[in-house]
C-alpha positions as CSV (number, residue, x, y, z in Angstrom):
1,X,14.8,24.2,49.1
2,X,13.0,24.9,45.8
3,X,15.8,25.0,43.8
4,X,16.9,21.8,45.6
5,X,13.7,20.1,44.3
6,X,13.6,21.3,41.3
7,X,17.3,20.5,40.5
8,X,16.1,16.9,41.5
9,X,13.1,16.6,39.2
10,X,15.3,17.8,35.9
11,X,17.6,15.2,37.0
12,X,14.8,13.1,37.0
13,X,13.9,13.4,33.7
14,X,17.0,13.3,32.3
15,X,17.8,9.6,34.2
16,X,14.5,8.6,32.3
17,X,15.4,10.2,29.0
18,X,18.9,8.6,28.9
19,X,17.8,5.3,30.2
20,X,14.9,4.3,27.6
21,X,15.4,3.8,23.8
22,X,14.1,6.3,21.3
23,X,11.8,5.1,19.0
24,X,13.8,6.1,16.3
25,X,16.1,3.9,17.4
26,X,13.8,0.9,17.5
27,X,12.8,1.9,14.1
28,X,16.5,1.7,12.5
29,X,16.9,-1.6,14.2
30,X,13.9,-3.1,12.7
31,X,14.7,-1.6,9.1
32,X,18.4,-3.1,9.6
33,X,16.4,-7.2,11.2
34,X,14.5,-7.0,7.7
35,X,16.5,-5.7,4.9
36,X,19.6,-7.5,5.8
37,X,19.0,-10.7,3.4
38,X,16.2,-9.4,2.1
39,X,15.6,-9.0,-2.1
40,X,13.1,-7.3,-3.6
41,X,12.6,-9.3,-6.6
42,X,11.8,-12.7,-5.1
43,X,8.4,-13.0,-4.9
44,X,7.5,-13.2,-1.0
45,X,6.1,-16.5,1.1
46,X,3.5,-16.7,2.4
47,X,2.9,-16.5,6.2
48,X,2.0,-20.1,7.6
49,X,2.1,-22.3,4.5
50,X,-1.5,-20.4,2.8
51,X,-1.1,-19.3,-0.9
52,X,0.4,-16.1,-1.8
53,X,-2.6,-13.5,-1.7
54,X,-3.4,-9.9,-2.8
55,X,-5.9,-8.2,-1.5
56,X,-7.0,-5.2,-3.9
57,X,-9.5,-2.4,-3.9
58,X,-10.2,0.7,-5.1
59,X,-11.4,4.4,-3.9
60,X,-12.8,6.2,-6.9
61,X,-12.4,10.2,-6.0
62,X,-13.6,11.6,-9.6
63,X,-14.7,10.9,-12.7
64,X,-12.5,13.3,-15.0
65,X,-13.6,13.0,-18.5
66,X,-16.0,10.8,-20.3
67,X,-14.9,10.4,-23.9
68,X,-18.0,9.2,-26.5
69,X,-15.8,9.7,-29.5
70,X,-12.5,7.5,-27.8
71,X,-14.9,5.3,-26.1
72,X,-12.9,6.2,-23.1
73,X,-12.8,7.5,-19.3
74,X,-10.8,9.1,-17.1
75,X,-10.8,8.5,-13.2
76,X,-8.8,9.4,-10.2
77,X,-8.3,7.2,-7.5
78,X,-6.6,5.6,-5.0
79,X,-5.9,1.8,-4.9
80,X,-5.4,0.3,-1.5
81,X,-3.4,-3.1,-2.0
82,X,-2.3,-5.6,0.9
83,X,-0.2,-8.6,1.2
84,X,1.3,-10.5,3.9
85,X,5.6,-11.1,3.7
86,X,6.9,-13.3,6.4
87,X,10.3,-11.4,6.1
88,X,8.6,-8.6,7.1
89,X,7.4,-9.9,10.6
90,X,9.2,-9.0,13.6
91,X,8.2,-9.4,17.7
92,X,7.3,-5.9,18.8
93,X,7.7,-6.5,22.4
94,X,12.2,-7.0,21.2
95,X,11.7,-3.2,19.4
96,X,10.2,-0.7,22.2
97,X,6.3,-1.8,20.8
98,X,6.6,-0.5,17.3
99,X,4.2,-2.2,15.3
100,X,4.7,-1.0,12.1
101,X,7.3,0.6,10.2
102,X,7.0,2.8,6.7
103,X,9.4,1.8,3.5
104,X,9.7,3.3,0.1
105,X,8.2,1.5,-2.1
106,X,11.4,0.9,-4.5
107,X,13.2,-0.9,-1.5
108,X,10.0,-3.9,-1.0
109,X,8.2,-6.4,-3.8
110,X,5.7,-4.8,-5.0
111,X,2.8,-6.5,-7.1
112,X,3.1,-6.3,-10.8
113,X,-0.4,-5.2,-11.1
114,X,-1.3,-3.3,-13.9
115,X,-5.0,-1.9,-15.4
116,X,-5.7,-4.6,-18.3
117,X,-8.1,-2.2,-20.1
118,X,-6.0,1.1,-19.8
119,X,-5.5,3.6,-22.8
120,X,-2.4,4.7,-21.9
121,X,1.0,2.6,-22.3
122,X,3.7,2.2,-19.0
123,X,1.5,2.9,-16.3
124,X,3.6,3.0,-13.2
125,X,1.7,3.0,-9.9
126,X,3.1,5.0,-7.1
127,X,6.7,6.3,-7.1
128,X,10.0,5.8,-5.8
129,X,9.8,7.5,-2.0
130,X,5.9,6.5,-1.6
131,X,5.9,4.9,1.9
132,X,4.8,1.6,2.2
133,X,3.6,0.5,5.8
134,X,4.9,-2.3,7.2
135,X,3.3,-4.1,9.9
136,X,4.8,-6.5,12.3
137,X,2.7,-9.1,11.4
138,X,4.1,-9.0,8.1
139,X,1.2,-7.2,6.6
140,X,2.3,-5.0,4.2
141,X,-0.3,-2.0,2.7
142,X,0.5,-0.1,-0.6
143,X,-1.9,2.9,-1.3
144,X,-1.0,4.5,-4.9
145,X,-3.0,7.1,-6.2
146,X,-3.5,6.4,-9.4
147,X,-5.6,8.6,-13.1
148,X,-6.5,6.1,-15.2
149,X,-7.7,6.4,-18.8
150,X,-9.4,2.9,-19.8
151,X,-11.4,2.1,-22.6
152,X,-15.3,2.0,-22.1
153,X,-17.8,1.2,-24.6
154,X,-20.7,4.3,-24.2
155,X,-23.9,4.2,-25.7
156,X,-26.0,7.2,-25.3
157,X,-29.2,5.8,-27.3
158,X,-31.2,7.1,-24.4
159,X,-29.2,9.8,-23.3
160,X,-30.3,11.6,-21.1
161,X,-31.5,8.9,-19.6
162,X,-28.8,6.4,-19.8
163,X,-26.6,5.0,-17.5
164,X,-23.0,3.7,-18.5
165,X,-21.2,0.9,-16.6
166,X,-17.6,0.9,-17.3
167,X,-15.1,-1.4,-15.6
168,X,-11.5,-0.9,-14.6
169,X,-9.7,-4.5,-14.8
170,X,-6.6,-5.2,-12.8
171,X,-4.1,-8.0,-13.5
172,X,-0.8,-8.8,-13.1
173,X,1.7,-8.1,-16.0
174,X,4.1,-11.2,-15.3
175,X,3.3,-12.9,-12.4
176,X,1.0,-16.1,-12.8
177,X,-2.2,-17.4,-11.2
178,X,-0.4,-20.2,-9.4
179,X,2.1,-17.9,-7.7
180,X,-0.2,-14.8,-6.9
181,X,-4.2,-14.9,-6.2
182,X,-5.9,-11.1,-6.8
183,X,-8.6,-11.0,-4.3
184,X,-10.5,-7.9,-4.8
185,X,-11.9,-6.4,-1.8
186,X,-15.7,-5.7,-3.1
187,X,-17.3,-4.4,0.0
188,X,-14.3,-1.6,0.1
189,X,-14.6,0.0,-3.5
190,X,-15.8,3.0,-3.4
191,X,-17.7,4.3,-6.5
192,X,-19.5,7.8,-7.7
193,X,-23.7,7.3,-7.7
């Protein structure tokens, strides 16, 4: 009788493992819906007619290396940077609930932002294999960590008693005001006090 009942529950379970979808599978179904006529070098549209937005912000983690020679510093940090693709939107009720995917970010348009102040020549945010999530609202959210070295002009007149203010400035190498807004995200920058 036991090993009726149990013979019945492991068939059970396999009947309910067979008959749903994986998630996996949901997730190659959804990667093959958006990147079947997609191109990652056309800029994207915008989701109900708004313009084309970029949300940016920044999380400082350190302060490396002041420089009063150079009239430079050196941070670490992360940028957090959010756009919305309507390529990227899909009905998550059609793919077993999954709302949002992760892509590398050399398979998506990315944002040519850049630091406008920066020391150092090619600076590549990210690379290759760093995921990119993907949300089925077509929200997409990029989180390089980036170490920047960007020019600063430091006065120590008063030192020690001074305080420095020294800006990081983000822009966009090519792309134009009319086809991509930078909206910083104030109230989510994080800074040393």
């Amino acid at each position: 009788m036991f090993l009726h009942m149990l013979s019945l529950h492991i068939l059970m379970l396999i009947s309910n493992v067979i008959g749903s979808t994986p998630i996996s599978e949901h997730t190659k179904d959804i990667h093959k819906k958006l990147f079947d006529d997609y191109y990652r070098t056309v800029l994207p549209s915008p989701i109900f007619g708004a313009r084309f937005s970029v949300h940016v912000s920044f999380s400082l983690f350190s302060l490396d290396e002041v420089n009063e020679k150079d009239q430079s510093v050196v941070t670490t940090g992360r940028l957090f940077l959010r756009w919305s693709d309507r390529a990227f939107v899909w009905n998550k009720g059609r793919y077993g609930n999954v709302s949002s995917i992760f892509v590398d970010q050399k398979d998506i348009w990315l944002p040519d932002i850049t630091v406008g102040n920066s020391i150092t020549s090619n600076l590549r945010l990210g690379f290759d294999e760093l995921p990119c999530r993907v949300k089925s609202d077509g929200s997409v959210h990029w989180t390089p960590t980036v170490r920047l070295q960007t020019s600063c002009t430091i006065d120590v007149t008063y030192f020690p008693f001074d305080t420095q203010e020294c800006d990081i400035v983000f822009e966009t190498l090519i792309t134009s005001e009319d086809e991509v807004t930078i909206l910083l995200d104030l109230v989510k920058i994080h800074a040393l006090r």
